[in-house]
C-alpha positions in Angstrom: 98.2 -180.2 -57.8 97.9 -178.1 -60.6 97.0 -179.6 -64.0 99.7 -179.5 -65.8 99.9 -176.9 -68.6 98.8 -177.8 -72.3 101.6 -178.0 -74.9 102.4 -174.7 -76.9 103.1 -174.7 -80.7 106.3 -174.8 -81.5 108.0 -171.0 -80.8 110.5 -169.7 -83.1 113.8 -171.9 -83.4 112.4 -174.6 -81.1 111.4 -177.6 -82.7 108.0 -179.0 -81.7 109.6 -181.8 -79.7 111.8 -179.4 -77.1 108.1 -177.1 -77.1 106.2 -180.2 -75.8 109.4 -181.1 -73.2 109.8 -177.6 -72.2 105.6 -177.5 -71.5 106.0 -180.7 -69.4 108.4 -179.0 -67.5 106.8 -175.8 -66.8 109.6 -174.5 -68.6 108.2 -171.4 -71.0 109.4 -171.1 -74.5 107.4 -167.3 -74.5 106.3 -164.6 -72.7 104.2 -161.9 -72.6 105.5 -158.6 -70.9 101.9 -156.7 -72.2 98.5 -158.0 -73.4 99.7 -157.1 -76.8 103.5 -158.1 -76.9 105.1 -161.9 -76.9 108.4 -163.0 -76.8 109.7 -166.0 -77.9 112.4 -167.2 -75.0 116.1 -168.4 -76.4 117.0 -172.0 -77.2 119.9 -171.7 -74.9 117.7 -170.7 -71.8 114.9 -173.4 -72.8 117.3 -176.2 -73.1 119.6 -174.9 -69.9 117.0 -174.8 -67.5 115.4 -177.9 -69.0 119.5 -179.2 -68.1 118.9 -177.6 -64.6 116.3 -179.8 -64.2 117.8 -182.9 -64.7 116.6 -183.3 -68.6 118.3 -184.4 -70.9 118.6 -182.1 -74.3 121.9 -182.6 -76.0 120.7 -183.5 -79.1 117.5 -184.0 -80.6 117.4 -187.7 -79.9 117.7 -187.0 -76.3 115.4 -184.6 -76.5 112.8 -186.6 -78.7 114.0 -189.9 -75.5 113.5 -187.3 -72.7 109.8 -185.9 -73.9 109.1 -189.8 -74.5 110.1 -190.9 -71.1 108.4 -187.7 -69.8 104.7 -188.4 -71.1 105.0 -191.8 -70.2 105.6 -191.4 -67.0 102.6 -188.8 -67.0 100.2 -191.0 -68.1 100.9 -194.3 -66.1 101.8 -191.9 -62.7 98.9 -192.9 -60.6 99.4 -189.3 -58.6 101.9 -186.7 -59.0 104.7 -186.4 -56.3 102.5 -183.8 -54.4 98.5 -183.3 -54.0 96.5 -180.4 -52.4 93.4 -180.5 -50.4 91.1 -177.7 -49.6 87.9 -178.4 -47.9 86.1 -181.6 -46.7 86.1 -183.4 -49.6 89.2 -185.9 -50.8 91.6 -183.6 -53.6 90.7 -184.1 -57.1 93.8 -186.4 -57.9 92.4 -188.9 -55.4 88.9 -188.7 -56.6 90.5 -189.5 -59.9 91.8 -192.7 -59.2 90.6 -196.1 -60.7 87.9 -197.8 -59.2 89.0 -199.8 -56.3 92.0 -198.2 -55.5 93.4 -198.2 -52.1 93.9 -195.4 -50.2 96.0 -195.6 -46.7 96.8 -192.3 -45.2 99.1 -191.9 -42.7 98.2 -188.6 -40.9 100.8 -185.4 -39.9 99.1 -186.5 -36.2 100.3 -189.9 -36.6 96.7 -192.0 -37.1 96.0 -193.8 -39.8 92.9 -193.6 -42.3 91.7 -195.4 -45.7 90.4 -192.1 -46.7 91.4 -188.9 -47.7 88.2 -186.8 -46.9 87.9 -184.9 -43.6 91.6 -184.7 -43.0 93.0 -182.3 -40.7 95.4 -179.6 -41.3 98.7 -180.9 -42.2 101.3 -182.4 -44.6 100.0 -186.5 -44.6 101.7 -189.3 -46.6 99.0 -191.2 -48.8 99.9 -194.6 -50.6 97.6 -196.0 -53.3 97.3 -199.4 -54.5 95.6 -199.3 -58.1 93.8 -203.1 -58.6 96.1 -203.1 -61.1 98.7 -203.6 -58.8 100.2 -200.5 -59.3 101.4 -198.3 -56.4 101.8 -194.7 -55.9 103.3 -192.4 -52.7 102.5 -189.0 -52.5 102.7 -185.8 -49.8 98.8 -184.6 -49.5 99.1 -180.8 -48.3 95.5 -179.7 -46.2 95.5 -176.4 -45.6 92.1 -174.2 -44.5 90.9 -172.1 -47.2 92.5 -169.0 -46.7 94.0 -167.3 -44.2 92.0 -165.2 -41.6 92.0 -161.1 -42.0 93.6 -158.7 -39.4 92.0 -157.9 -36.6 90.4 -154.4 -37.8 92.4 -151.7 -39.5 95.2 -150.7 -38.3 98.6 -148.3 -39.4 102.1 -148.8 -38.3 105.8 -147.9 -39.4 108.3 -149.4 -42.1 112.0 -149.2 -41.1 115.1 -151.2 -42.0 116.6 -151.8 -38.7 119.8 -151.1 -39.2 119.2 -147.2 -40.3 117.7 -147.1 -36.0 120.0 -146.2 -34.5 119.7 -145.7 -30.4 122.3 -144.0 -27.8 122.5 -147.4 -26.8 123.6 -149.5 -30.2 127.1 -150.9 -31.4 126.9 -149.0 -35.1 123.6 -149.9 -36.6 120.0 -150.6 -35.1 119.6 -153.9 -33.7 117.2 -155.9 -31.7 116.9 -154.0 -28.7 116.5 -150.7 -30.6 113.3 -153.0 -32.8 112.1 -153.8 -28.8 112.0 -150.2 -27.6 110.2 -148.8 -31.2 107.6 -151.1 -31.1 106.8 -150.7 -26.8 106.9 -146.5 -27.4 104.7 -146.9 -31.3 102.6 -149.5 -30.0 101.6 -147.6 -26.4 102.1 -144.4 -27.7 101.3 -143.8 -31.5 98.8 -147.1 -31.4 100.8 -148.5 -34.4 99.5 -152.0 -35.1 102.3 -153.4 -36.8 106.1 -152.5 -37.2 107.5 -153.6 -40.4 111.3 -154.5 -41.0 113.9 -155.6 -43.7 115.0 -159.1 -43.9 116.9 -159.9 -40.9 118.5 -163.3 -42.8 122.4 -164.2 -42.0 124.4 -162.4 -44.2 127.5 -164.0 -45.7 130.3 -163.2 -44.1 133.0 -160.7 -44.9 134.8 -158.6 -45.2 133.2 -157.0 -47.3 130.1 -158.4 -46.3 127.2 -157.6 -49.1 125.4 -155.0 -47.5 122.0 -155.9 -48.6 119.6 -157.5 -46.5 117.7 -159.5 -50.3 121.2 -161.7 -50.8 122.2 -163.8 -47.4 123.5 -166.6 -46.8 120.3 -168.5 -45.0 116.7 -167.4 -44.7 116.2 -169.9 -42.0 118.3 -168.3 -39.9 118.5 -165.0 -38.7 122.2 -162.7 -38.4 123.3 -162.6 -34.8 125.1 -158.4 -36.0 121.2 -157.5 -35.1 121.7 -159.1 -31.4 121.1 -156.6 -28.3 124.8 -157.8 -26.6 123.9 -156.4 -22.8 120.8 -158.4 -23.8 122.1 -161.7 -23.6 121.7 -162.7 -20.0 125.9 -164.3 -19.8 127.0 -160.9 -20.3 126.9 -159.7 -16.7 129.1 -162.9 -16.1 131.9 -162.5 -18.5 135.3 -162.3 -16.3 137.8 -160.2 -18.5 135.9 -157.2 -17.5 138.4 -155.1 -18.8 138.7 -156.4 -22.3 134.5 -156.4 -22.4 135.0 -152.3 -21.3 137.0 -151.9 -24.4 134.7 -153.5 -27.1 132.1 -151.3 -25.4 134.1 -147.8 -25.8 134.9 -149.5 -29.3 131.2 -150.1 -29.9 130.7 -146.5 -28.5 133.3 -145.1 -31.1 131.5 -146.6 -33.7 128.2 -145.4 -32.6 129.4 -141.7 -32.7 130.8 -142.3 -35.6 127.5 -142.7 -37.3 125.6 -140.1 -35.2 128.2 -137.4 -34.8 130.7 -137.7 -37.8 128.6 -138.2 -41.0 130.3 -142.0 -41.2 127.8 -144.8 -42.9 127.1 -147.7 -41.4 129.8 -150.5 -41.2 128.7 -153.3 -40.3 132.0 -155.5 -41.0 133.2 -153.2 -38.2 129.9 -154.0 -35.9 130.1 -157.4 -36.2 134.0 -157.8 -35.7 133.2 -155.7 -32.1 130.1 -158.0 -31.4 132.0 -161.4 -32.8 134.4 -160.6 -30.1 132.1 -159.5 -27.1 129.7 -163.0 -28.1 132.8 -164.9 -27.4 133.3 -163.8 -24.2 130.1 -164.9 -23.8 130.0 -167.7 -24.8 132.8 -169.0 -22.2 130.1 -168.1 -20.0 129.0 -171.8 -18.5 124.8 -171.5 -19.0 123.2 -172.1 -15.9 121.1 -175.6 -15.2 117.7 -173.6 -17.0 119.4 -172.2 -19.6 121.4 -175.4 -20.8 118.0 -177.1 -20.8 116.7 -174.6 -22.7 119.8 -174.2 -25.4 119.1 -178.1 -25.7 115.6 -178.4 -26.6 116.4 -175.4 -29.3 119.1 -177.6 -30.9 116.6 -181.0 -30.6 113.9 -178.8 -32.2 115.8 -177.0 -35.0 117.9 -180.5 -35.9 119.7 -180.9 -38.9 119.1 -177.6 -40.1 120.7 -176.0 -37.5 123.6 -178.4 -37.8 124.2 -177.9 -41.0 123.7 -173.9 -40.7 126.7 -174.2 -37.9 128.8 -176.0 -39.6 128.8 -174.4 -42.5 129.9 -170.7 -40.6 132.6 -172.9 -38.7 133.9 -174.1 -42.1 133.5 -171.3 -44.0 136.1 -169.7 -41.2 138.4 -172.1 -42.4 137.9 -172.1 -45.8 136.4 -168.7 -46.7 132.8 -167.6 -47.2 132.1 -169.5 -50.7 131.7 -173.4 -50.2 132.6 -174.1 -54.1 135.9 -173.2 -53.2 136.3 -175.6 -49.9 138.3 -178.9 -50.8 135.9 -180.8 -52.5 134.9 -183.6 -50.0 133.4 -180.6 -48.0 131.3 -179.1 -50.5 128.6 -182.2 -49.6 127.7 -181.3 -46.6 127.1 -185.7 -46.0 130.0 -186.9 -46.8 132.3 -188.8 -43.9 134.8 -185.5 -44.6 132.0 -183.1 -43.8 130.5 -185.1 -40.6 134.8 -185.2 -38.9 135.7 -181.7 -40.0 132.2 -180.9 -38.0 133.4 -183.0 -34.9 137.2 -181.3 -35.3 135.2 -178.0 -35.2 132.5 -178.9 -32.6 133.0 -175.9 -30.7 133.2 -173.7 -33.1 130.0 -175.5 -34.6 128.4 -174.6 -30.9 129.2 -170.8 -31.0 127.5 -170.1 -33.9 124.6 -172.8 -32.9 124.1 -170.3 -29.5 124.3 -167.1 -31.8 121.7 -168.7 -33.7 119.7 -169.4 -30.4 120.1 -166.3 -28.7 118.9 -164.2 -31.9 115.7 -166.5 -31.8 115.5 -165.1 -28.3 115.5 -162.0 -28.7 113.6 -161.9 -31.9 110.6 -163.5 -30.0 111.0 -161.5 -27.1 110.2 -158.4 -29.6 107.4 -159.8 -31.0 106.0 -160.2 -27.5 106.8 -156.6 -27.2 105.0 -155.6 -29.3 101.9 -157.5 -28.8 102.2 -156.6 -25.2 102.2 -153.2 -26.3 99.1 -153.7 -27.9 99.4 -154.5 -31.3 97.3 -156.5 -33.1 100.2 -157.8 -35.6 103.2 -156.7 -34.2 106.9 -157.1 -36.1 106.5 -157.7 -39.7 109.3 -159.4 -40.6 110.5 -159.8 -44.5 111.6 -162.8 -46.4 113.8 -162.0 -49.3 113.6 -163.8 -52.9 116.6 -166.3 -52.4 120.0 -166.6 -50.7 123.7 -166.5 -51.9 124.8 -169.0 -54.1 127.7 -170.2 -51.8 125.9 -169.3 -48.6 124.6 -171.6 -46.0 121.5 -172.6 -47.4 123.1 -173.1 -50.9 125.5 -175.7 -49.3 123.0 -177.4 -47.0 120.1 -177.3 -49.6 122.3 -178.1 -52.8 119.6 -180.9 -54.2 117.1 -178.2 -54.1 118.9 -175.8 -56.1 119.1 -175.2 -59.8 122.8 -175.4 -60.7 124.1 -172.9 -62.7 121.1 -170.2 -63.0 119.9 -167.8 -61.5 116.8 -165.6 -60.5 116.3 -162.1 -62.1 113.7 -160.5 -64.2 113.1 -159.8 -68.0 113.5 -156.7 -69.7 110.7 -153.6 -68.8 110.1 -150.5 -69.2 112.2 -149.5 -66.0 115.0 -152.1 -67.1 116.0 -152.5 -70.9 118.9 -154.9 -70.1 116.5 -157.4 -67.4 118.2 -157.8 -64.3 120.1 -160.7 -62.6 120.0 -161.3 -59.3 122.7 -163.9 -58.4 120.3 -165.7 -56.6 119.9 -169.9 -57.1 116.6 -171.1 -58.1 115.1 -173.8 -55.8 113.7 -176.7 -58.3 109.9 -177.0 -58.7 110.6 -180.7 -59.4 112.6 -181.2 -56.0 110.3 -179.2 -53.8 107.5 -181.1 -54.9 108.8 -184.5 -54.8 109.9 -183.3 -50.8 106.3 -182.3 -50.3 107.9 -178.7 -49.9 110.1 -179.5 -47.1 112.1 -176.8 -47.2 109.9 -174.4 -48.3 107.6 -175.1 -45.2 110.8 -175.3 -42.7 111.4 -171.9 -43.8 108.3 -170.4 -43.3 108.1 -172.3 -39.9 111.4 -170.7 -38.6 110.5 -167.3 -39.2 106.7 -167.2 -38.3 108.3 -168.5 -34.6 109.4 -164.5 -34.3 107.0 -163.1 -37.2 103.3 -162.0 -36.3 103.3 -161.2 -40.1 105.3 -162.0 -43.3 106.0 -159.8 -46.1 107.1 -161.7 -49.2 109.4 -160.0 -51.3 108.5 -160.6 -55.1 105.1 -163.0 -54.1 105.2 -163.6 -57.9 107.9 -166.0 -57.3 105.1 -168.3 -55.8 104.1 -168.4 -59.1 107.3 -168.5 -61.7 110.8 -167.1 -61.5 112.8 -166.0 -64.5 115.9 -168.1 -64.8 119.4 -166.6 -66.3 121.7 -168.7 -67.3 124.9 -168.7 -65.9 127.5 -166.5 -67.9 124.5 -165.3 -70.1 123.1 -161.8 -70.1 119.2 -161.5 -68.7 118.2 -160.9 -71.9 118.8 -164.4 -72.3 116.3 -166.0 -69.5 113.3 -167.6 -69.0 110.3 -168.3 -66.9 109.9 -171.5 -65.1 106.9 -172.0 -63.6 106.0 -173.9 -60.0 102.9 -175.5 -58.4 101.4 -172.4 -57.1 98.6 -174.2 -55.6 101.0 -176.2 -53.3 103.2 -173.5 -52.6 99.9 -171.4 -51.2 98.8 -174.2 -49.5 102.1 -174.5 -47.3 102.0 -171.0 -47.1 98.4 -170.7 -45.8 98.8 -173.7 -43.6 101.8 -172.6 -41.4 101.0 -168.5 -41.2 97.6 -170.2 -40.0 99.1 -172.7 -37.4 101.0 -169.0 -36.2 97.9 -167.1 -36.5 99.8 -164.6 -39.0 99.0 -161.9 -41.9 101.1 -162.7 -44.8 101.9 -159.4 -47.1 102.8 -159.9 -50.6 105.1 -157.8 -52.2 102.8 -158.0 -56.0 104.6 -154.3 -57.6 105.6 -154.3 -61.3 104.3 -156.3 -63.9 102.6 -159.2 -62.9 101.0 -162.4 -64.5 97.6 -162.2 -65.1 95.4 -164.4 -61.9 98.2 -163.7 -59.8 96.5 -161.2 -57.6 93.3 -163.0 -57.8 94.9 -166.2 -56.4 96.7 -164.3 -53.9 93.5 -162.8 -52.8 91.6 -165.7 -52.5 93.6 -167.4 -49.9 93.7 -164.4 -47.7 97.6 -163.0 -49.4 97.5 -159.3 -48.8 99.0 -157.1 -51.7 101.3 -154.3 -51.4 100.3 -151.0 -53.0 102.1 -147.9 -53.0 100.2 -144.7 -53.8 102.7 -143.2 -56.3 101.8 -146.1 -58.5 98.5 -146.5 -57.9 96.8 -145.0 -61.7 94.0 -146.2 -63.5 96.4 -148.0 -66.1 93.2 -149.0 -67.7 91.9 -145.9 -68.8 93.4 -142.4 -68.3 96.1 -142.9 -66.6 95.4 -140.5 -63.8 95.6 -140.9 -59.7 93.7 -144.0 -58.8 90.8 -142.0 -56.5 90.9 -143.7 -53.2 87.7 -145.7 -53.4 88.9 -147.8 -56.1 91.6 -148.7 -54.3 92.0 -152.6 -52.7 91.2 -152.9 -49.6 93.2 -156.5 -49.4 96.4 -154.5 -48.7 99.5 -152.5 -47.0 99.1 -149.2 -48.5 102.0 -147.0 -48.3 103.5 -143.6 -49.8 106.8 -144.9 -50.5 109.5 -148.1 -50.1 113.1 -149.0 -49.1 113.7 -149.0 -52.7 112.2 -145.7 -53.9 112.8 -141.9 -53.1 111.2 -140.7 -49.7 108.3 -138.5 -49.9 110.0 -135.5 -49.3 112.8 -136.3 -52.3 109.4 -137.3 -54.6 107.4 -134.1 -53.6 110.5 -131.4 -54.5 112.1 -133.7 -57.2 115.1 -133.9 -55.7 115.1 -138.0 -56.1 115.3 -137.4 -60.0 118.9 -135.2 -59.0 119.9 -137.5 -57.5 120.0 -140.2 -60.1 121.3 -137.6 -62.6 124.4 -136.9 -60.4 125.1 -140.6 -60.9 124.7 -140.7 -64.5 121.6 -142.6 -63.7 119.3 -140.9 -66.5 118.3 -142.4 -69.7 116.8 -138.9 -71.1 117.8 -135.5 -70.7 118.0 -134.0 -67.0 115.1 -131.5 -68.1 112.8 -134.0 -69.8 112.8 -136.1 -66.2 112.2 -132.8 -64.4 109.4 -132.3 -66.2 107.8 -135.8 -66.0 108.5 -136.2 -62.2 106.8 -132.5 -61.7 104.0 -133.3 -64.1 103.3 -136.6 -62.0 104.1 -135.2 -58.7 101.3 -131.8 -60.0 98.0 -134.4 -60.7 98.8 -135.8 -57.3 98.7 -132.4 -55.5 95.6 -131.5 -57.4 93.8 -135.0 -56.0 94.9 -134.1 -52.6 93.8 -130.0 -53.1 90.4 -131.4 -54.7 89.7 -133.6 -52.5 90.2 -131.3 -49.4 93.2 -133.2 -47.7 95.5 -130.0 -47.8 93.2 -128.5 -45.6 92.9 -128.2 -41.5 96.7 -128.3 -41.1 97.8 -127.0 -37.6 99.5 -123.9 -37.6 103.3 -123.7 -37.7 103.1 -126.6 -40.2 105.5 -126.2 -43.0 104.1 -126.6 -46.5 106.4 -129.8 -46.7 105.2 -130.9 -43.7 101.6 -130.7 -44.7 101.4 -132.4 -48.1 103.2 -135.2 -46.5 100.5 -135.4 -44.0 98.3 -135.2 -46.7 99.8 -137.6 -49.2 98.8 -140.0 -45.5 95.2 -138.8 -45.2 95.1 -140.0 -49.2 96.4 -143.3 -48.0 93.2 -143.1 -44.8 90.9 -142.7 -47.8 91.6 -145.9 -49.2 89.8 -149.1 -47.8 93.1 -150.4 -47.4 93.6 -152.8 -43.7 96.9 -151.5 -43.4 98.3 -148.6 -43.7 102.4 -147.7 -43.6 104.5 -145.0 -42.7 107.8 -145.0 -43.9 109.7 -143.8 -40.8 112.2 -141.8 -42.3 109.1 -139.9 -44.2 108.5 -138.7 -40.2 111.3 -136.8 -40.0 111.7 -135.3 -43.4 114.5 -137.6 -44.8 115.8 -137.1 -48.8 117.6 -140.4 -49.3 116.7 -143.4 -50.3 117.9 -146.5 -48.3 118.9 -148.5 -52.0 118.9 -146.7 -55.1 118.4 -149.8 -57.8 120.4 -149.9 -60.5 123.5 -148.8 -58.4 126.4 -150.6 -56.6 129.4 -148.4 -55.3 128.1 -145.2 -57.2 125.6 -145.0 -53.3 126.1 -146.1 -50.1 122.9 -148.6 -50.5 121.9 -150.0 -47.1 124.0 -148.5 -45.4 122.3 -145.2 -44.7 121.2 -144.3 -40.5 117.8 -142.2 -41.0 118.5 -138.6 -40.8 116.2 -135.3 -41.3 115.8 -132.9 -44.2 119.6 -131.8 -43.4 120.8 -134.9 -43.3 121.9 -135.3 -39.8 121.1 -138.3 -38.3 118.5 -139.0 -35.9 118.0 -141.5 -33.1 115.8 -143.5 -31.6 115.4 -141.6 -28.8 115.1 -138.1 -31.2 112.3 -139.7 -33.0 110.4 -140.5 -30.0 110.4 -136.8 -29.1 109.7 -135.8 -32.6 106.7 -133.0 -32.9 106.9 -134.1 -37.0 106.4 -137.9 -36.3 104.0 -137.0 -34.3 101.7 -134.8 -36.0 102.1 -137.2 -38.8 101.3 -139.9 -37.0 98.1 -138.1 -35.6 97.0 -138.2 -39.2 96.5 -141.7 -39.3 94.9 -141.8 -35.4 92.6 -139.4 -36.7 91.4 -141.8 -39.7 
């Protein structure tokens, strides 16, 4: 457990007793954006996210009871809700016991011990019995010591699935389309890994939020992204007829996207696929399957349940359990458990569609490995979910009412940013022994032969907004990032998987250095890779990390073709998107993009190009024998970079003003481009070649 963190002095317009109750809290009352800048948080978002966490602040007797009741408890707590072990030896908190304490351990594996040294991997219950008489339970967390590397270095592609579009898919890429990229990149370019966007369930529409970073569950993935001829009851459905029309329907759609210059509509996908997966589901499952349906609900349990029933109520009742009747916003009450039995099949239906996207999520993963990749699909887990999602409803004592994840005020951001996303409590998570936090991880590394975390920071704090407050207006709360490592360690290495963290923008001094030491790969992304310390110029390539997934550019920034010709900074100017002149951002981009081409031109890289190459063509190749340079593992090629694409998949900062997510991958004209086209692609390929010759 991490010791907990030493009082500040009072900040500005905090008295000293709400600085001490905040600092038992790991609620901070200031921040530092830069080495030389702090800020003192807000009163209002110290004393509502001290209120979030069950604390009392009202008035200053409260808070003066509270900070009483809290130190006390500190002080006569023989061990804290949650301990972490690494190594042989017994964990600190244990060693710190009084003499003659008790220990009896009752083992993940179901033995029993009087000691805590030695244990195996595993979440283990430990009761001690001071001679006192006092008594103390606690969740003890042993997880190895860091994760193990990847198998050797090794490059592969970044795509959001639902750009991929195949001759074969209902409107948007899905999981058959993620099958046939990794076979074909794994036999054919010798990509190690493909890497995806978070394939969560969305909340349902219309209009469904297009982004993939707000769904309804993490724990469970969106059946839009299933393969429907996949699913093994489709050959049996009887109204042949009415399955031929969702399929012309599915092929209108397709077209649609390919042919006529229409984005991607998912609303429309899933209504086509809803209605095709009910079909199947009439489908009676033969003696194996029904066997094997079972043993998925046994294994998934409660969580499952709970996912189901919230998608059958929220057909009822709409998309947002705070506005249900109120007896079915707890998902235990007796109203709950008979509107659940009222609705069993529809609570079924969506527990199959849960089942048969677990399917064929695993069967892509063995795709790929069978292929011949070392990691396979690297599948992405966003920051939170939707505050009247699934998980939001199932999870609710986990969940900070009333705030909210975002980020302070940067350079990038003068106003801070909120997400809409609800906070899980530290206090909660610990006192579970991380229960959901390690269910989570458990679902997706089933499917996941690697996990990119979106925002890793969030291991470590997550700025809170108060609800009806501005960003401005937030704070950090901080979480045991010892035991949320440990969990995280412990299941990637009961899967045997590389865990990716996504560490850009400013972050928190030993953040990186923690990550590191338990095996956490960073994320770093050569246009913002300079030597911040000193001048300010490229990073050269030897000083890069080698810990990490080194790429040219992200979902959320300009492709390297828009970056190269500055058409990205356009862009934003077209959608009033610029905070200076259009002429002084010219000049910045071109002045940034210039020291870049003169690394590449010094260092030789824009040399040996194969004739016929456009001079496009080869500083993007070279920009990727920059990235071979590093001593980076892994090495990423944004897909849509292989065919010369311009736009970005999300343009931050924008809402209706872009179609964000909802883009298929096109070339440098725009028109869009298919699985199958990219497969025959001379430009992936000589691209690709770039990284087989490293």
């Amino acid at each position: 457990m991490t010791a907990p963190r030493p009082a500040e002095p009072p900040s500005e317009g905090l008295s000293e007793a709400l600085s001490r109750l905040a600092a038992l809290h790991g609620v901070a009352t200031s921040y530092r954006p830069s080495p030389d800048r702090t800020v003192v948080a807000s009163a209002t978002a110290v004393t509502r996210a001290l209120a979030a966490l069950g604390v009392d602040t009202g008035t200053p007797a409260a808070v003066r009871a509270a900070l009483a009741a809290g130190e006390r408890e500190r002080a006569e707590r023989l061990l804290p809700p949650t301990v972490v072990g690494r190594g042989p030896d017994a964990p600190a908190a244990l060693a710190a016991l009084p003499e003659g304490t008790r220990l009896r351990v009752r083992t993940e594996q179901g033995e029993t011990r009087t000691s805590a040294g030695h244990l195996p991997p595993g979440v283990h219950e430990v009761t001690a019995t001071a001679p006192d008489g006092r008594t103390a339970h606690a969740h003890l967390i042993v997880a190895p010591p860091r994760l193990p590397a990847p198998p050797g270095r090794s490059h592969g592609l970044l795509v959001q699935l639902y750009s991929l579009l195949s001759r074969r898919s209902w409107g948007m890429g899905d999981l058959g389309d993620l099958g046939e990229l990794a076979d074909w990149a794994g036999r054919v370019l010798g990509a190690g890994f493909v890497q995806v966007n978070p394939l969560h369930a969305a909340v349902p529409g219309p209009p469904t939020d297009p982004s993939p970073y707000r769904p309804s569950s993490r724990r469970f993935p969106d059946p839009v992204h299933l393969r429907i001829e996949a699913v093994p009851e489709f050959a049996h459905v009887e109204d042949r007829d009415r399955l031929h029309a969702l399929l012309e329907r599915a092929g209108r759609l397709r077209e649609a996207v390919l042919e006529r210059g229409a984005l991607i509509d998912r609303d429309a996908v899933w209504e086509a696929k809803r209605e095709a997966l009910e079909l199947v589901h009439a489908v009676p499952l033969g003696p194996g399957r029904r066997a094997a349906y079972a043993d998925f609900l046994a294994e998934q349990g409660r969580a499952l349940e709970d996912h189901a029933t919230w998608c059958a109520l929220a057909e009822v009742h709409g998309a947002d359990w705070h506005r249900w009747p109120a007896a079915l916003r707890d998902p235990r009450s007796p109203e709950t458990a008979r509107a659940r039995r009222e609705l069993a099949d529809r609570v079924d239906f969506h527990s199959r569609l849960a089942w048969l996207t677990d399917a064929q999520l695993t069967a892509a993963q063995r795709t790929a490995r069978e292929a011949g990749m070392p990691v396979g699909i690297v599948h992405d887990l966003a920051v939170g979910v939707h505050p009247g999602g699934a998980d939001a409803w199932a999870q609710q004592e986990h969940f900070a009412a009333s705030m909210s994840v975002g980020a302070p005020p940067d350079a990038f951001n003068a106003r801070g940013q909120d997400w809409g996303l609800p906070p899980w409590r530290p206090d909660r998570l610990a006192e579970s022994g991380y229960a959901p936090f390690r269910a989570l991880l458990r679902a997706l590394f089933r499917y996941a032969g690697a996990l990119r975390i979106d925002h890793v920071m969030g291991l470590f704090r997550l700025w809170w907004v108060p609800e009806g407050h501005p960003p401005t207006e937030g704070t950090y709360v901080h979480y045991d990032a010892e035991a949320m490592l440990a969990v995280l360690v412990l299941e990637a290495s009961r899967a045997g998987a590389v865990v990716i963290g996504e560490d850009l923008g400013t972050v928190e001094p030993g953040v990186r250095e923690a990550l590191r030491e338990r095996g956490v790969y960073g994320t770093s992304v050569l246009w913002f890779e300079r030597d911040w310390e000193g001048d300010g110029r490229p990073l050269p390539p030897e000083r890069w990390r080698a810990d990490c997934l080194a790429t040219a550019t992200t979902h959320d920034l300009p492709s390297t073709a828009a970056r190269l010709t500055g058409e990205h900074v356009d862009l934003r100017a077209s959608l009033g998107l610029l905070t200076r002149p259009l002429a002084e951002e010219r000049a910045e981009a071109a002045a940034d993009t210039a020291e870049w081409r003169d690394l590449l031109a010094r260092l030789g890289l824009l040399d040996g190009t194969a004739d016929g190459t456009s001079p496009e063509e080869a500083e993007i190749q070279a920009v990727h024998r920059y990235l071979l340079r590093t001593p980076a593992r892994l090495v990423g090629v944004w897909l849509p970079d292989g065919v010369g694409d311009r736009r970005p998949q999300n343009l931050p900062g924008t809402w209706d003003q872009y179609p964000n997510w909802r883009l298929p991958i096109a070339d440098a004209r725009g028109r869009p481009v298919t699985l199958e086209d990219l497969a025959a692609s001379p430009r992936l390929r000589a691209l690709i070649d770039v990284l087989r010759g490293g």
